[in-house]
LORO-627909 format. One line per field, with one value per residue (C-alpha): residue number from 1; x negated, y, z. Coordinates in pm, whole numbers, always signed. Example, Ala and Ser with C-alpha at 12.3 -4.5 7.8 and 13.67 -1.06 7.14 Angstrom:
<sites>
k = c(1:2)
c1 = c(-1230:-1367)
c2 = c(-450:-106)
c3 = c(+780:+714)
</sites>
This chain:
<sites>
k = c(1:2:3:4:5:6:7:8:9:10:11:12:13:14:15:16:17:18:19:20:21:22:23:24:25:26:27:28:29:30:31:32:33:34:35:36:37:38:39:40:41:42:43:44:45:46:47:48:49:50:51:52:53:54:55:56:57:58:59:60:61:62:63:64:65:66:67:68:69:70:71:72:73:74:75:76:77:78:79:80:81:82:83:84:85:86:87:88:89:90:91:92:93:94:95:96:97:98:99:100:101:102:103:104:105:106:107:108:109:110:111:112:113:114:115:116:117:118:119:120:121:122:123:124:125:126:127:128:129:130:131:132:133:134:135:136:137:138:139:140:141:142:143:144:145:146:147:148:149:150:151:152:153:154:155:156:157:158:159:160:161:162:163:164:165:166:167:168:169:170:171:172:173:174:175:176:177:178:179:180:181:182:183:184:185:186:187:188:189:190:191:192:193:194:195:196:197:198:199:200:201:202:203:204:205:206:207:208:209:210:211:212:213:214:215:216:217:218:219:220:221:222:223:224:225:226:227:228:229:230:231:232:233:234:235:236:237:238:239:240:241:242:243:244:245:246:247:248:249:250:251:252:253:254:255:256:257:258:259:260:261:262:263:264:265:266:267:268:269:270:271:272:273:274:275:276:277:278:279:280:281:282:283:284:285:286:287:288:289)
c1 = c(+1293:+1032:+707:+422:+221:-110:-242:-589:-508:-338:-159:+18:+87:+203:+443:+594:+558:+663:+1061:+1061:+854:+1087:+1426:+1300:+1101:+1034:+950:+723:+516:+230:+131:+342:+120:-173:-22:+78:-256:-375:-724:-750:-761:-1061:-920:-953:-764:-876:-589:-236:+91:+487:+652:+975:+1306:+1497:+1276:+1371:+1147:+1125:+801:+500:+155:-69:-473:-746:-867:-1074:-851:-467:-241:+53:+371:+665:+965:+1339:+1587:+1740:+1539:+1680:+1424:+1361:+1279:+985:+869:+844:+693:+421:+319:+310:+99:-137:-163:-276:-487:-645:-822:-548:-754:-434:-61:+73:+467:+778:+778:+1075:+942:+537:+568:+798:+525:+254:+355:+375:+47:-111:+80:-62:-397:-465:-525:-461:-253:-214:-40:-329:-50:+306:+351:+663:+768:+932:+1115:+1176:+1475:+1536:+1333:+1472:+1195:+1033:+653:+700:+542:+186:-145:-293:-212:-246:-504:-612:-966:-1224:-1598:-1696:-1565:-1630:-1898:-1607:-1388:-1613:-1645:-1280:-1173:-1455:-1311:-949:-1029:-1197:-912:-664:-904:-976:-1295:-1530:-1885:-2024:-2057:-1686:-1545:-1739:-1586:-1281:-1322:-1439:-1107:-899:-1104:-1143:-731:-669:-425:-602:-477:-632:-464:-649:-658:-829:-1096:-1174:-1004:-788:-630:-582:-344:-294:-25:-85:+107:+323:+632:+924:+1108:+892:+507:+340:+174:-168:-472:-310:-579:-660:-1028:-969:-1090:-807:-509:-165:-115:+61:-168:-115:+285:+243:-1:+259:+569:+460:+268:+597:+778:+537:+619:+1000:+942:+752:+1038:+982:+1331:+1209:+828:+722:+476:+328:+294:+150:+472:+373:+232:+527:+366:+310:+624:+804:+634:+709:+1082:+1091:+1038:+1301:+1133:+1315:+1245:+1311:+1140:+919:+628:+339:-15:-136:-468:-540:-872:-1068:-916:-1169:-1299:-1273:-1591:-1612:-1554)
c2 = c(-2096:-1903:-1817:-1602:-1363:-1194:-898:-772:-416:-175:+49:-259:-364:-5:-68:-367:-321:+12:+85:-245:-120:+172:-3:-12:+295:+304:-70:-110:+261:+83:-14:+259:+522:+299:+311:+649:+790:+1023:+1057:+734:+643:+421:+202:-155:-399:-715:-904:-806:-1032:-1068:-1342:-1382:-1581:-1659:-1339:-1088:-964:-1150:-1041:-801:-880:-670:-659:-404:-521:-843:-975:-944:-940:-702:-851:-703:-910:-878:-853:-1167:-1436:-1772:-2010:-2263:-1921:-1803:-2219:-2168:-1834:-1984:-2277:-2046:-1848:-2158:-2264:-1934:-1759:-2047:-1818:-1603:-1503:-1313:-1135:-818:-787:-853:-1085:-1325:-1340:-1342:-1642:-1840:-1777:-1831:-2159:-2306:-2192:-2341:-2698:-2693:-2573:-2729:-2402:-2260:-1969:-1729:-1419:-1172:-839:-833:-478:-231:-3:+320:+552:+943:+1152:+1426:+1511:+1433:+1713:+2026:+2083:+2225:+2556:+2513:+2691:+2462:+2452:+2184:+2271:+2127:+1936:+2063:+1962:+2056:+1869:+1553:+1409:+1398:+1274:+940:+857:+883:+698:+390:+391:+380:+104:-94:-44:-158:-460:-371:-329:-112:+6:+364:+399:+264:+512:+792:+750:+739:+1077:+1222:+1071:+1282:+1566:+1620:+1530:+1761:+1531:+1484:+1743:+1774:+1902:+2195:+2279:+2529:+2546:+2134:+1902:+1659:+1457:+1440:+1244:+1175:+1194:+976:+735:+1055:+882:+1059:+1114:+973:+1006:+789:+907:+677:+715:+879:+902:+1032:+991:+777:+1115:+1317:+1077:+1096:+1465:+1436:+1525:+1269:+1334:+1708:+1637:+1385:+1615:+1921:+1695:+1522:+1867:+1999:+1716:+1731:+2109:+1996:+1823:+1494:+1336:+1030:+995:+630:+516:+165:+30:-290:-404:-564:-168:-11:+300:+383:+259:+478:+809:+737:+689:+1036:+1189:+1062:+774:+458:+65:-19:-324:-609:-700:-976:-1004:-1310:-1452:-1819:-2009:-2351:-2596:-2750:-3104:-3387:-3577:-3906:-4175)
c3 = c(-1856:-1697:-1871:-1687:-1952:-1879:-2020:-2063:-2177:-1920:-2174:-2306:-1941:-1870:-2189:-2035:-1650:-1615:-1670:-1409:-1127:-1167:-1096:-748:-736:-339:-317:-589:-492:-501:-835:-973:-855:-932:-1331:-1321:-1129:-1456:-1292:-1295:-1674:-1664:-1425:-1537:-1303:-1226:-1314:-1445:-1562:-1609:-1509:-1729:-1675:-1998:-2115:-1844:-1618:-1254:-1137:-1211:-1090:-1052:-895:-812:-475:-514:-198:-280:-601:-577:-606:-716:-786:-889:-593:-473:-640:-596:-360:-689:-909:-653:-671:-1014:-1013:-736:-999:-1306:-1141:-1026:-1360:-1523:-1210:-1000:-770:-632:-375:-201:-236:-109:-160:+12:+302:+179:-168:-153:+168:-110:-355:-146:+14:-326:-421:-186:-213:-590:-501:-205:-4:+282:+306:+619:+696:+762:+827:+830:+747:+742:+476:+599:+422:+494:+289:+554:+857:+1217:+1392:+1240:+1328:+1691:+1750:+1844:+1863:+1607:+1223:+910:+643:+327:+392:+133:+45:+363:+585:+332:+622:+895:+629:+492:+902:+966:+615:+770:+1151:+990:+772:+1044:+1293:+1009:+935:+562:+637:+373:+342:+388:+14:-29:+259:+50:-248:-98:+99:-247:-431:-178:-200:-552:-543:-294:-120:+249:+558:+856:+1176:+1349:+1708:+1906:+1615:+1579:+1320:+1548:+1278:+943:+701:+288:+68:-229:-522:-645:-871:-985:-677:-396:-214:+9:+312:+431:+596:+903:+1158:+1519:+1628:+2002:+2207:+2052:+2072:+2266:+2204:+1958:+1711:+1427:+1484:+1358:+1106:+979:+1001:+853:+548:+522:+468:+239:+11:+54:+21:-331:-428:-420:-228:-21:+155:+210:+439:+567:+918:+1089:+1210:+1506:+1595:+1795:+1953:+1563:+1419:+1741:+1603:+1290:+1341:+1604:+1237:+1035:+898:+863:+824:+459:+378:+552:+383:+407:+383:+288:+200:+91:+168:+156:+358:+574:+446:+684:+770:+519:+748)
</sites>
């Protein structure tokens, strides 16, 4: 039997969720370092649930951006479990406006979704998970250097955080690229690469778990790119965090981006998992008549 359960209180979803998510540590990075992110304690998602099978855990939902549900799910679901996830999850949360997860299991999910609500649903990014556990290059010898970006540099960082999310498509206001510039300052997560005096690049690490770190928000303003910039920045951010101890970096990638996914592999970073991003909408009405 499988039962779907939503919670309203993220302690008691942290309670249940939790020892789950961390079965598949690298996978489910995501909302793990959105659970375990201490400085973020008054973070109130919009939506959270467990889907069950015969009272074992099958599936953890889980949503803070008003577009897409994270889905995490058990490893090789049968096809007639994910139609039965898709329709418990129609019944309880008619509005799904999206679903992040992996590409197998959230297009299963999805497509039954949208039979029972009479949606459409699209992929909007197939993205790539890599994974890092031992560097292929060291940061080559170069005149320029990587240094933590501070307050000062927070009106460089809110313009780069915008142009990244508009390239990627997520696109964000001013005052939504700010805050994000001050989360990664007052973290002290965000690195910028520095050459001949002028930041070049910068990138994040971000979604610390017990063994591994994400690296996002990787970004080369157009007038400084194919020099490699955004390659060192990478490498020596990705050491600093193996130095740190963490054992595996993780990082996502439009898949159907090979100059990026290229660089990323000349590192040491490896494909790990395919993932989808989907969004449902209205399907158009035909004219009466």
């Amino acid at each position: 039997m499988i039962d779907i359960q939503a919670y309203y209180d993220i302690d008691f979803f942290k309670k249940a969720a939790l020892s789950f998510l961390e079965t598949r540590e690298i996978e489910n990075n995501v909302a793990l370092g959105i659970l375990l992110d201490k400085q973020a304690s008054s973070l109130q998602p919009i939506h959270m649930s467990i889907i069950r099978k015969d009272g074992e855990i099958m599936m953890v939902l889980l949503q803070i951006h008003p577009k897409q549900v994270l889905v995490a799910a058990r490893k090789s679901l049968q096809e007639e479990d994910l139609m039965l996830a898709g329709k418990r999850i129609a019944q309880v949360y008619r509005s799904v406006p999206g679903l992040l997860g992996e590409k197998y299991v959230t297009e299963a999910v999805a497509k039954r979704i949208a039979a029972l609500t009479g949606k459409a649903a699209y992929i909007s990014m197939n993205q790539r998970l890599f994974v890092l556990d031992q560097l292929e290059i060291r940061a080559e010898k170069s005149t320029g250097k990587m240094l933590l970006l501070e307050a000062e540099h927070r009106p460089m960082i809110s313009q780069w955080v915008f142009d990244f999310c508009e390239e990627a498509g997520e696109h964000v206001s001013m005052f939504e690229a700010d805050e994000k510039a001050d989360e990664m300052i007052r973290k002290k997560s965000l690195y910028g690469w520095f050459e001949e005096g002028a930041i070049v690049s910068m990138a994040n690490w971000s979604r610390p778990t017990k063994t591994n770190v994400n690296i996002n928000y990787v970004y080369t303003p157009p007038v400084f790119r194919n020099k490699g910039y955004a390659t060192k920045c990478v490498t020596e951010l990705t050491e600093l965090m193996l130095k740190n101890g963490y054992r595996t970096a993780s990082l996502f990638t439009d898949a159907e981006n090979p100059i990026a996914n290229k660089i990323y592999e000349k590192v040491g970073y490896q494909p790990f998992q395919d993932l989808a991003k989907i969004r449902f909408e209205e399907r158009p009405k035909k004219p009466a008549g």
